[in-house]
PyMOL Python script that loads the backbone (N, CA, C, O; Angstrom):
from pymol import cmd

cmd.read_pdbstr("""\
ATOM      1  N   UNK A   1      79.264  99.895  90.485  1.00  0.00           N
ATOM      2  CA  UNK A   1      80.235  99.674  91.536  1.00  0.00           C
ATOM      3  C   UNK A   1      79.773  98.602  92.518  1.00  0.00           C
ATOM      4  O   UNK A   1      80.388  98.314  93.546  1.00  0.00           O
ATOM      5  N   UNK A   2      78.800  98.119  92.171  1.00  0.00           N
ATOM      6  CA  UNK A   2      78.404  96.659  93.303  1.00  0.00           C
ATOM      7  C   UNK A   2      79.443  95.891  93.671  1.00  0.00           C
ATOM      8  O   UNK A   2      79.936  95.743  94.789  1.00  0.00           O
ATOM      9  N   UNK A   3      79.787  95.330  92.453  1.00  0.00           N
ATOM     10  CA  UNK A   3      80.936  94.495  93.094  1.00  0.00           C
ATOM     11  C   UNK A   3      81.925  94.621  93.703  1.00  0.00           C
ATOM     12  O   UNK A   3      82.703  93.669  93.769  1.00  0.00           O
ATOM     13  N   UNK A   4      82.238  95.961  94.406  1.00  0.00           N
ATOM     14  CA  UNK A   4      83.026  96.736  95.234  1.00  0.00           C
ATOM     15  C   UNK A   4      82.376  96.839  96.616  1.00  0.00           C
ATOM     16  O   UNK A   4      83.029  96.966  97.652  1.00  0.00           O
ATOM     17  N   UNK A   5      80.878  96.768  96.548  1.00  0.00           N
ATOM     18  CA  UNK A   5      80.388  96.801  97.773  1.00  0.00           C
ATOM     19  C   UNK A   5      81.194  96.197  99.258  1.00  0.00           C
ATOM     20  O   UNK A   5      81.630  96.796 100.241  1.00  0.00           O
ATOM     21  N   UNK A   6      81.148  94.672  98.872  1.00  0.00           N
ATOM     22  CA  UNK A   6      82.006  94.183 100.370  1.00  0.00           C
ATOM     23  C   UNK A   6      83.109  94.640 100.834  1.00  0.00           C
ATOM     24  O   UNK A   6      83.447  94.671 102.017  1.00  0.00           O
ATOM     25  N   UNK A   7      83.720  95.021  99.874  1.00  0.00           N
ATOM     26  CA  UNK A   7      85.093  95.818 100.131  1.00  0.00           C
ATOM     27  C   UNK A   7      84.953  97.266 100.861  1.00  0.00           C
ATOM     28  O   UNK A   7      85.755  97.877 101.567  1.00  0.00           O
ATOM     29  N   UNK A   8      83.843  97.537 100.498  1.00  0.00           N
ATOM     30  CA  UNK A   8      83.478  99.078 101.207  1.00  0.00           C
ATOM     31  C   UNK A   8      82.521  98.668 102.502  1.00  0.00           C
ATOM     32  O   UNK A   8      82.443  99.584 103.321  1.00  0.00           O
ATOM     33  N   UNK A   9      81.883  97.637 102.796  1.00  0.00           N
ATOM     34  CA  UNK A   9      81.206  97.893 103.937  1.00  0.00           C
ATOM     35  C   UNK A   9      81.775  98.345 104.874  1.00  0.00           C
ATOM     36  O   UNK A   9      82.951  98.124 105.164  1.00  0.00           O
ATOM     37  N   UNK A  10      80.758  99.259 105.654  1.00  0.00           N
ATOM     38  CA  UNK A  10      80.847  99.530 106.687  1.00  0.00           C
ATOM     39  C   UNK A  10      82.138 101.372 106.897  1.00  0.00           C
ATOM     40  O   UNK A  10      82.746 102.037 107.736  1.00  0.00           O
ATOM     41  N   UNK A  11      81.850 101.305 105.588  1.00  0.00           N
ATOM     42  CA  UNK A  11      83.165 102.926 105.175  1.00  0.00           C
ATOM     43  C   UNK A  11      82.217 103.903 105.036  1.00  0.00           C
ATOM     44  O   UNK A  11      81.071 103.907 104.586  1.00  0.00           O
ATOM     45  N   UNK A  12      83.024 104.833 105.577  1.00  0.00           N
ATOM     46  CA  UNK A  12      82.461 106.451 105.348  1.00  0.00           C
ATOM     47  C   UNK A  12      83.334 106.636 104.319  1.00  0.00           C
ATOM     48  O   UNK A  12      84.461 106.156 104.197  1.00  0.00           O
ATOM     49  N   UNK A  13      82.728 107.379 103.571  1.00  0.00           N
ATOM     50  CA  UNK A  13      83.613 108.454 102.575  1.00  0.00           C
ATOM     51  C   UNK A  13      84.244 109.515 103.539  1.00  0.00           C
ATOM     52  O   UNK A  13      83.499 110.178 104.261  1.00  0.00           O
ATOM     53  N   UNK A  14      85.208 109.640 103.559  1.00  0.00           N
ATOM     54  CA  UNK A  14      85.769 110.820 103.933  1.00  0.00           C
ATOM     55  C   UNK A  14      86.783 111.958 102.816  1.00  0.00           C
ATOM     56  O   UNK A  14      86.632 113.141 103.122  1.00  0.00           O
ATOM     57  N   UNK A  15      87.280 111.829 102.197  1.00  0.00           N
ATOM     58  CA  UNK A  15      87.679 112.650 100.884  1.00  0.00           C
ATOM     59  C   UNK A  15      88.005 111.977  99.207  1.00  0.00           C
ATOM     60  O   UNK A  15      88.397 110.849  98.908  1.00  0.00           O
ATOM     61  N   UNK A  16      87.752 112.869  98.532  1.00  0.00           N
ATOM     62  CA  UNK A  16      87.323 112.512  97.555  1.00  0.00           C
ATOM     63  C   UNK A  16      88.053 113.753  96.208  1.00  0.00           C
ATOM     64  O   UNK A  16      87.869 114.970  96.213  1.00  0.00           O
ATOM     65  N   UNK A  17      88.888 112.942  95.155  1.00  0.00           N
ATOM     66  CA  UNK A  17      89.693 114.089  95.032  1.00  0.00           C
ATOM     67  C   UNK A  17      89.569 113.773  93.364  1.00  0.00           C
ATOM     68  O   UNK A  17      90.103 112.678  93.190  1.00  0.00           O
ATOM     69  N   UNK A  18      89.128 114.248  92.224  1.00  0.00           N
ATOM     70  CA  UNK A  18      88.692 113.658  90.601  1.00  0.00           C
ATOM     71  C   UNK A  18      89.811 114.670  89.967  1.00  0.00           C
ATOM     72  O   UNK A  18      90.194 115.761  90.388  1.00  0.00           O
ATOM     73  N   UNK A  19      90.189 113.951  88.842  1.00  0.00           N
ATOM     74  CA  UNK A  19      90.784 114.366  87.846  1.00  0.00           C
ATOM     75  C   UNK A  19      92.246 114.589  88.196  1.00  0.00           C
ATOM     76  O   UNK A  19      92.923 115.373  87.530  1.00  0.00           O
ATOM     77  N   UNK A  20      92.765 113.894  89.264  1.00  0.00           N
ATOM     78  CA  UNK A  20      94.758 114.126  89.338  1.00  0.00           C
ATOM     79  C   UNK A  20      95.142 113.620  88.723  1.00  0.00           C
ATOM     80  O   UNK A  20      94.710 112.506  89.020  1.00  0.00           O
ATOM     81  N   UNK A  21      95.960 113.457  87.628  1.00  0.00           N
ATOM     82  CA  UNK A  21      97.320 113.182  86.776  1.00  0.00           C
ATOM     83  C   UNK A  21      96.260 112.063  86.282  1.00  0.00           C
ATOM     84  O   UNK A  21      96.838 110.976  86.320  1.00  0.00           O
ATOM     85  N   UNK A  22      95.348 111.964  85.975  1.00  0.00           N
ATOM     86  CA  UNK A  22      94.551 110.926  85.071  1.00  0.00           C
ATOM     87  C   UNK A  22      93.258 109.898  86.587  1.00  0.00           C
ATOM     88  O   UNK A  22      92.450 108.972  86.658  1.00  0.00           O
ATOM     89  N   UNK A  23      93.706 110.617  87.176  1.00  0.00           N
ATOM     90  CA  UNK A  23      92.866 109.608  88.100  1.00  0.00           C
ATOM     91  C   UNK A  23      91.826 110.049  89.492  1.00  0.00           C
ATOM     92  O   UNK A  23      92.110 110.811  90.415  1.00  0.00           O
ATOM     93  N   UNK A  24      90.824 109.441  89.310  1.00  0.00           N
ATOM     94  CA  UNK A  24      89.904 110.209  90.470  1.00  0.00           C
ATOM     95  C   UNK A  24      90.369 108.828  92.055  1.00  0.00           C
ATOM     96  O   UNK A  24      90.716 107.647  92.052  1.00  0.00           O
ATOM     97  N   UNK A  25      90.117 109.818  93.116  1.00  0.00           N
ATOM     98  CA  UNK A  25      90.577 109.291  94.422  1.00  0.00           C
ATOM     99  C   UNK A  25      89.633 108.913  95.205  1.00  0.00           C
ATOM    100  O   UNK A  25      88.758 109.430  94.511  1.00  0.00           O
ATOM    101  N   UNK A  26      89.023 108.433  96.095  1.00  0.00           N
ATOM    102  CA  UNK A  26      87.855 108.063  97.216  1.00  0.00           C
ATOM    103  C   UNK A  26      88.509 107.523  98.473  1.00  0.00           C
ATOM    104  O   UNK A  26      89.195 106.504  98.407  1.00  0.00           O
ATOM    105  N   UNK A  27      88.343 108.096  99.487  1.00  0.00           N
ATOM    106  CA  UNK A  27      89.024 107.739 100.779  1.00  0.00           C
ATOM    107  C   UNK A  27      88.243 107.471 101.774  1.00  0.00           C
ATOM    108  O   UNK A  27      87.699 108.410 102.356  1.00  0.00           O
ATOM    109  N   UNK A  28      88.013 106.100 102.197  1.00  0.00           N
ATOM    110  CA  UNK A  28      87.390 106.042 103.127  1.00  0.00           C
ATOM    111  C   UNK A  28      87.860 105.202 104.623  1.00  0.00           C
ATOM    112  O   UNK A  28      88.689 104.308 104.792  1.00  0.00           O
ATOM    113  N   UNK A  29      87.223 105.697 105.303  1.00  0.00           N
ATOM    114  CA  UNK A  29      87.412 104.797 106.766  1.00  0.00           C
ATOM    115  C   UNK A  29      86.163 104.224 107.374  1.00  0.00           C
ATOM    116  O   UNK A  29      85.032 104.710 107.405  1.00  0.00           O
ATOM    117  N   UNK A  30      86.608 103.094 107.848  1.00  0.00           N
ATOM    118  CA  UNK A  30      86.040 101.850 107.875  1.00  0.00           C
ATOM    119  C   UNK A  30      85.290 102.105 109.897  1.00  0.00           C
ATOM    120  O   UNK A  30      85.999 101.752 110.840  1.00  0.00           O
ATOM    121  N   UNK A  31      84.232 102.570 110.076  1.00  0.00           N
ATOM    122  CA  UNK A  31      83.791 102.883 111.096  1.00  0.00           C
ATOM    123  C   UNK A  31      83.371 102.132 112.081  1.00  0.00           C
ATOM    124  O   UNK A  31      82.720 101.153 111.715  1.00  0.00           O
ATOM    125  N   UNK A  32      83.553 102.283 113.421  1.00  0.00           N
ATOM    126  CA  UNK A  32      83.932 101.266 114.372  1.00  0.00           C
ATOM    127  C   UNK A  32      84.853 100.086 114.079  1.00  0.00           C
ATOM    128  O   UNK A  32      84.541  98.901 113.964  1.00  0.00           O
ATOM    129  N   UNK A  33      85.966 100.617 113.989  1.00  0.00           N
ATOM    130  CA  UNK A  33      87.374 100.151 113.611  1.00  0.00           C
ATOM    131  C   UNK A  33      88.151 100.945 114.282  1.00  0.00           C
ATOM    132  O   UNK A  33      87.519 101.847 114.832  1.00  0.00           O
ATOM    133  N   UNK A  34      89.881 100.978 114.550  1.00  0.00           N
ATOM    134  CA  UNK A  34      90.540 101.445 115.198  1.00  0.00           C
ATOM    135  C   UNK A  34      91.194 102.089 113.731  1.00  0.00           C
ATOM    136  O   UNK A  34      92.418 102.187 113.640  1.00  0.00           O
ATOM    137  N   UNK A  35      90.534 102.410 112.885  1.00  0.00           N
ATOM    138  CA  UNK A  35      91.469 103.229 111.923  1.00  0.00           C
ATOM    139  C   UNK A  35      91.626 102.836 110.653  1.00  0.00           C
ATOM    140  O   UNK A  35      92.398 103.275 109.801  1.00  0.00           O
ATOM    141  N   UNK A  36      90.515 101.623 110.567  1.00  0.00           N
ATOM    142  CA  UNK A  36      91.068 100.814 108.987  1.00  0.00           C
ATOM    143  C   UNK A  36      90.348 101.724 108.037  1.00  0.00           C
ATOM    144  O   UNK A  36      89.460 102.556 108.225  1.00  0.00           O
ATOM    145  N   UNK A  37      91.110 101.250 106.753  1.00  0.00           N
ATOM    146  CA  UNK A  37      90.979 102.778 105.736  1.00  0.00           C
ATOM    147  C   UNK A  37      90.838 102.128 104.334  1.00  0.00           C
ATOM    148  O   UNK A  37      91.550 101.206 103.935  1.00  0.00           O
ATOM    149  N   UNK A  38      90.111 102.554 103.824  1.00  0.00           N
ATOM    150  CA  UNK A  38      90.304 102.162 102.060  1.00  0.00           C
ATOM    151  C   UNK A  38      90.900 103.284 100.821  1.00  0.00           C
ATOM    152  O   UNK A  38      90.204 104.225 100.440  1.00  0.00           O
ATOM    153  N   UNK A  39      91.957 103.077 100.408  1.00  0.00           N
ATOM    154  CA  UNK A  39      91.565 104.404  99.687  1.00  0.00           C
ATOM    155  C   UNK A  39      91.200 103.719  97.868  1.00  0.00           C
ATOM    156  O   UNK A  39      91.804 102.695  97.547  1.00  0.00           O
ATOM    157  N   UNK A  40      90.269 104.337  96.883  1.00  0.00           N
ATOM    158  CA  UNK A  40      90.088 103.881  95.490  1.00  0.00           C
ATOM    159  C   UNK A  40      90.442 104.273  94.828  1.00  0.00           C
ATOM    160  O   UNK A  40      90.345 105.488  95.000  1.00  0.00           O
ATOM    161  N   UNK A  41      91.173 103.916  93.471  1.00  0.00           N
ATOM    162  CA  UNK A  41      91.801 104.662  92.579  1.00  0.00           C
ATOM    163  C   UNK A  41      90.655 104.084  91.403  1.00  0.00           C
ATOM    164  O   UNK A  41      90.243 102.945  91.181  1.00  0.00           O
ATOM    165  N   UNK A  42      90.332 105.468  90.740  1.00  0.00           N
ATOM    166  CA  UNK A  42      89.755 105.027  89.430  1.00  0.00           C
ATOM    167  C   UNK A  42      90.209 105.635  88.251  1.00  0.00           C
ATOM    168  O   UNK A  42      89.589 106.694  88.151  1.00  0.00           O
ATOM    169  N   UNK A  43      90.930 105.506  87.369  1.00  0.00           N
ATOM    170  CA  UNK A  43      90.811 106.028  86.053  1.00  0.00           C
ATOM    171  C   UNK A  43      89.934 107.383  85.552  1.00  0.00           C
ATOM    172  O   UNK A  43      88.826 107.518  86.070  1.00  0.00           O
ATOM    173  N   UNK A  44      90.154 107.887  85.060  1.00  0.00           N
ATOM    174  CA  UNK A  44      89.599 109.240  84.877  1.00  0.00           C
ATOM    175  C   UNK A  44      87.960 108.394  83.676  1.00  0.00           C
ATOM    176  O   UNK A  44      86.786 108.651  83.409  1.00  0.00           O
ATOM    177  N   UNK A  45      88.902 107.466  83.392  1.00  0.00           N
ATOM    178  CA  UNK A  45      87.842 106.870  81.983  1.00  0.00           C
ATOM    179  C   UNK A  45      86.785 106.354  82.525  1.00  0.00           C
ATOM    180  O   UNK A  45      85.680 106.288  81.986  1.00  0.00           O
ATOM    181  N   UNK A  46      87.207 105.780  84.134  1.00  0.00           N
ATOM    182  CA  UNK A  46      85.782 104.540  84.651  1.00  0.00           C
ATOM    183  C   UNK A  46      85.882 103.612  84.290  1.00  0.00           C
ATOM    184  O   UNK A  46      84.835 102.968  84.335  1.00  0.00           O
ATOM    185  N   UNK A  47      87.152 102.846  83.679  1.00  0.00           N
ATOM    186  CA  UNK A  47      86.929 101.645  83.207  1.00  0.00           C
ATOM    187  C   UNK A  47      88.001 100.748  84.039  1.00  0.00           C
ATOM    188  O   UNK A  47      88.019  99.548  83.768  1.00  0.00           O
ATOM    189  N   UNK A  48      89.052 101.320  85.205  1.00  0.00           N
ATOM    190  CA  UNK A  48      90.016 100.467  86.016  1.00  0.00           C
ATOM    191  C   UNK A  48      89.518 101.130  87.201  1.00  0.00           C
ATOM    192  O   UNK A  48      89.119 102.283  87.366  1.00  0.00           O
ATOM    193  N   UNK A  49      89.642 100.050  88.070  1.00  0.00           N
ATOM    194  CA  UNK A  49      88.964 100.253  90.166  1.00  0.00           C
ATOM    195  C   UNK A  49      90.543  99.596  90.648  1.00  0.00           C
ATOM    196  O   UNK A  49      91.021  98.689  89.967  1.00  0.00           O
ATOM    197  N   UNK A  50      91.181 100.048  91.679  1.00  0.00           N
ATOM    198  CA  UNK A  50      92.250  99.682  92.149  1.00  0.00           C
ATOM    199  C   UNK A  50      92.102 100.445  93.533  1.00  0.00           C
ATOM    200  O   UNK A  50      91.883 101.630  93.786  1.00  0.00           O
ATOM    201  N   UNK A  51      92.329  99.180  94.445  1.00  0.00           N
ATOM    202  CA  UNK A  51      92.248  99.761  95.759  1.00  0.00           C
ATOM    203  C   UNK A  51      94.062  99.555  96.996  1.00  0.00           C
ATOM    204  O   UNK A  51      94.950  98.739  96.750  1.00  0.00           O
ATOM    205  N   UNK A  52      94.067 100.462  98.082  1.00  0.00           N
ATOM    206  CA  UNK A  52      94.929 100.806  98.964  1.00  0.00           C
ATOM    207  C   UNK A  52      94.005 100.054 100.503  1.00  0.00           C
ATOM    208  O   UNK A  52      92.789 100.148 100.671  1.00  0.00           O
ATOM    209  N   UNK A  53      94.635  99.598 101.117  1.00  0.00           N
ATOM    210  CA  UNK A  53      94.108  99.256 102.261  1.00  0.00           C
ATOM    211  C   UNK A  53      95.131  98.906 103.274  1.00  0.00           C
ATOM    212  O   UNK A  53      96.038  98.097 103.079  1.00  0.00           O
ATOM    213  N   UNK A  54      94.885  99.709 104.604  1.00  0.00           N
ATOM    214  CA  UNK A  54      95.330  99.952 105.554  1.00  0.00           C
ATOM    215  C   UNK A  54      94.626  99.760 107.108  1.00  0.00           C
ATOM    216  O   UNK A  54      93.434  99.974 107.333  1.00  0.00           O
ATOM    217  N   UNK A  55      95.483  99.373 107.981  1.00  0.00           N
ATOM    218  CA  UNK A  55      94.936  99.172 109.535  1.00  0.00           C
ATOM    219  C   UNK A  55      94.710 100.914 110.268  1.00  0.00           C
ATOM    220  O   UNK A  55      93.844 101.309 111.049  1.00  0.00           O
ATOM    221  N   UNK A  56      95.883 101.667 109.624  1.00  0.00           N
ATOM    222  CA  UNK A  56      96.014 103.114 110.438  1.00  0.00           C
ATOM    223  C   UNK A  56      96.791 103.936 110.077  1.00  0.00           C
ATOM    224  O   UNK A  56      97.732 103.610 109.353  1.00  0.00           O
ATOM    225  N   UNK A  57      96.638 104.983 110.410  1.00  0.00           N
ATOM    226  CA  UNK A  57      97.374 105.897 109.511  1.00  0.00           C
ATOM    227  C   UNK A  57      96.729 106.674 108.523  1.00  0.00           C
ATOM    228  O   UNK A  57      97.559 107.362 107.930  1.00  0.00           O
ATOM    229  N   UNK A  58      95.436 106.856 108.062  1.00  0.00           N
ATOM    230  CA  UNK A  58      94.487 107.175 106.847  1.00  0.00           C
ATOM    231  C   UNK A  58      95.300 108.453 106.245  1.00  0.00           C
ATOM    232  O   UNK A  58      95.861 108.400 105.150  1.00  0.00           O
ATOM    233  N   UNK A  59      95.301 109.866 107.268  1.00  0.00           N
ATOM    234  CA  UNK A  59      95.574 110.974 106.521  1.00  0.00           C
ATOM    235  C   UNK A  59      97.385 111.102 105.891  1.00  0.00           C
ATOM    236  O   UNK A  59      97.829 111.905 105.071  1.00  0.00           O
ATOM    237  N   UNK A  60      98.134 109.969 106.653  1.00  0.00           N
ATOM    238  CA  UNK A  60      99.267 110.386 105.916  1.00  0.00           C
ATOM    239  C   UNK A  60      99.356 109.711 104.451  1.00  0.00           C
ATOM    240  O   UNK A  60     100.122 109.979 103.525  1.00  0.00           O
ATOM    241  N   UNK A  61      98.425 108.842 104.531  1.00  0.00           N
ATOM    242  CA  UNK A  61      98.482 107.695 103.307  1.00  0.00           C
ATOM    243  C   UNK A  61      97.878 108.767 101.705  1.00  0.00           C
ATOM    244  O   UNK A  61      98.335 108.922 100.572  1.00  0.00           O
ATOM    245  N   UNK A  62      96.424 109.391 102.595  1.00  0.00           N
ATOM    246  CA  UNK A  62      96.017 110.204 101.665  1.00  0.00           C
ATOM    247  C   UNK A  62      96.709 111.444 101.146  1.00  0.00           C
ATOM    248  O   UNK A  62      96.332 111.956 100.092  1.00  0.00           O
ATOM    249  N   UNK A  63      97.398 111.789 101.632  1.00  0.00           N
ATOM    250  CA  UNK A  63      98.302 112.878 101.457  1.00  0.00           C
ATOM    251  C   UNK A  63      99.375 112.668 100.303  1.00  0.00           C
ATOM    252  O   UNK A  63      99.711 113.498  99.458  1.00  0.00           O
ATOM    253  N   UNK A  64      99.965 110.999 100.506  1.00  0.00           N
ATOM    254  CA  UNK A  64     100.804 110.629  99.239  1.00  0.00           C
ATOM    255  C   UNK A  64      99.755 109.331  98.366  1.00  0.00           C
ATOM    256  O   UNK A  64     100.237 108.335  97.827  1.00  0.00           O
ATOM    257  N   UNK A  65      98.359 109.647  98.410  1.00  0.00           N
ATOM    258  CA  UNK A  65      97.784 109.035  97.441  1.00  0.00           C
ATOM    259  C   UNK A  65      98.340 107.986  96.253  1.00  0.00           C
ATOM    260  O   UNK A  65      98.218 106.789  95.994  1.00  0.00           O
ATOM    261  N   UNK A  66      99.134 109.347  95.594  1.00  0.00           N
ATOM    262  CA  UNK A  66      99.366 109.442  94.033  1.00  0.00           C
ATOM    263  C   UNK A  66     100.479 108.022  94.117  1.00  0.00           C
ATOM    264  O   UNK A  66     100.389 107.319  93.111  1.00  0.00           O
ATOM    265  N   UNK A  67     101.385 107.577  95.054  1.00  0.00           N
ATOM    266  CA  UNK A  67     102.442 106.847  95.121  1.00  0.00           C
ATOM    267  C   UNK A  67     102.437 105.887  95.735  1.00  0.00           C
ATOM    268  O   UNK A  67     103.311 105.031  95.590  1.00  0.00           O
ATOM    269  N   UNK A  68     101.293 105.756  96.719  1.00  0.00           N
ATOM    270  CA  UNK A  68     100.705 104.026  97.373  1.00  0.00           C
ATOM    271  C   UNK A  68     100.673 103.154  96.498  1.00  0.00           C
ATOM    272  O   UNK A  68     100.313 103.588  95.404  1.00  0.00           O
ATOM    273  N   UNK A  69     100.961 101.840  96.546  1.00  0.00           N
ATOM    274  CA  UNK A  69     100.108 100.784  96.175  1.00  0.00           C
ATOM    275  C   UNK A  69      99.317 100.526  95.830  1.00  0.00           C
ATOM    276  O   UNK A  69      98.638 100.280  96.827  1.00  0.00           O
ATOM    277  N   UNK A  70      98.544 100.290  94.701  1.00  0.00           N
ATOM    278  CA  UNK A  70      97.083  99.646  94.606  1.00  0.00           C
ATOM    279  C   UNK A  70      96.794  98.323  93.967  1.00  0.00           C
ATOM    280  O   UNK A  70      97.667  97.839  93.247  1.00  0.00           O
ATOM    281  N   UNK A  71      96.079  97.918  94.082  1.00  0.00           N
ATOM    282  CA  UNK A  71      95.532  96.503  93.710  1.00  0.00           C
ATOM    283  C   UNK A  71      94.684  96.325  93.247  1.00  0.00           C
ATOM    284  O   UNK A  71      93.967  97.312  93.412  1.00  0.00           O
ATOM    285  N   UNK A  72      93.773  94.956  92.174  1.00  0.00           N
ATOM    286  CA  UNK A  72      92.598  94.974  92.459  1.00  0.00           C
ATOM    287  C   UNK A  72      92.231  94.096  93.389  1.00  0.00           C
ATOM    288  O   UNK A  72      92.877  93.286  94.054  1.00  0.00           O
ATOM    289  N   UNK A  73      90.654  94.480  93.322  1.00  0.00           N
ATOM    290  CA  UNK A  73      89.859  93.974  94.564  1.00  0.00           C
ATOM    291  C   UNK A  73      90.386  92.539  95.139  1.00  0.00           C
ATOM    292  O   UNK A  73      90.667  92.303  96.314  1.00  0.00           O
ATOM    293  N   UNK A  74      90.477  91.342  93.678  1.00  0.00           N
ATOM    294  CA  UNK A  74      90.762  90.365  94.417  1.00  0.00           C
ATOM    295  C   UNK A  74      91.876  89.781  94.852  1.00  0.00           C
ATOM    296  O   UNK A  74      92.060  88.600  95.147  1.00  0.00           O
ATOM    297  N   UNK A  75      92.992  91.163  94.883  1.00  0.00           N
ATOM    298  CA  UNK A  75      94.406  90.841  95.074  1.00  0.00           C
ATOM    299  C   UNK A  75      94.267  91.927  96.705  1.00  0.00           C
ATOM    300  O   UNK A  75      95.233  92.575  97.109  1.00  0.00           O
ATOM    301  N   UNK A  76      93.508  91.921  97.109  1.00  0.00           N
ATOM    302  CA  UNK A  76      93.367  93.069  98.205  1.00  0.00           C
ATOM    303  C   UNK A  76      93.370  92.283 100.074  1.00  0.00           C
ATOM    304  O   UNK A  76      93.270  93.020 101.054  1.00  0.00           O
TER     305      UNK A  76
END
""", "prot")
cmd.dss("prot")
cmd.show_as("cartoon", "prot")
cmd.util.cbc("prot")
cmd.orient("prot")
């Protein structure tokens, strides 16, 4: 997952949710920030990374996970 690193600096993990409808979840917020948030979508397989990114709002976003947006990294 290195090459995900910059995209995560500076994030806490805050929830973390494996195996929904084919896909594990990672939610993090971006600390000393006013709220910015990452959330990761990975494949149950490990072989696709697709990320959600947001200014605010983290827990309602995580709540509808399954139906956000995702991207990859260099469309982010």
């Amino acid at each position: 997952m290195s090459k995900y690193t910059k995209l995560l600096d500076g994030c806490t993990l805050m929830d973390k949710v494996e195996g929904e409808t084919g896909y594990n979840y990672y939610g993090y917020v971006r600390t000393g920030t006013s709220g910015e948030w990452v959330i990761m979508r990975e494949n149950t397989a490990g072989t696709e990374y697709r990320f959600a990114i947001g200014g605010s709002g983290y827990s309602a976003k995580w709540a509808v996970r399954g139906s956000i947006g995702y991207k990859i990294p260099t469309d982010v």
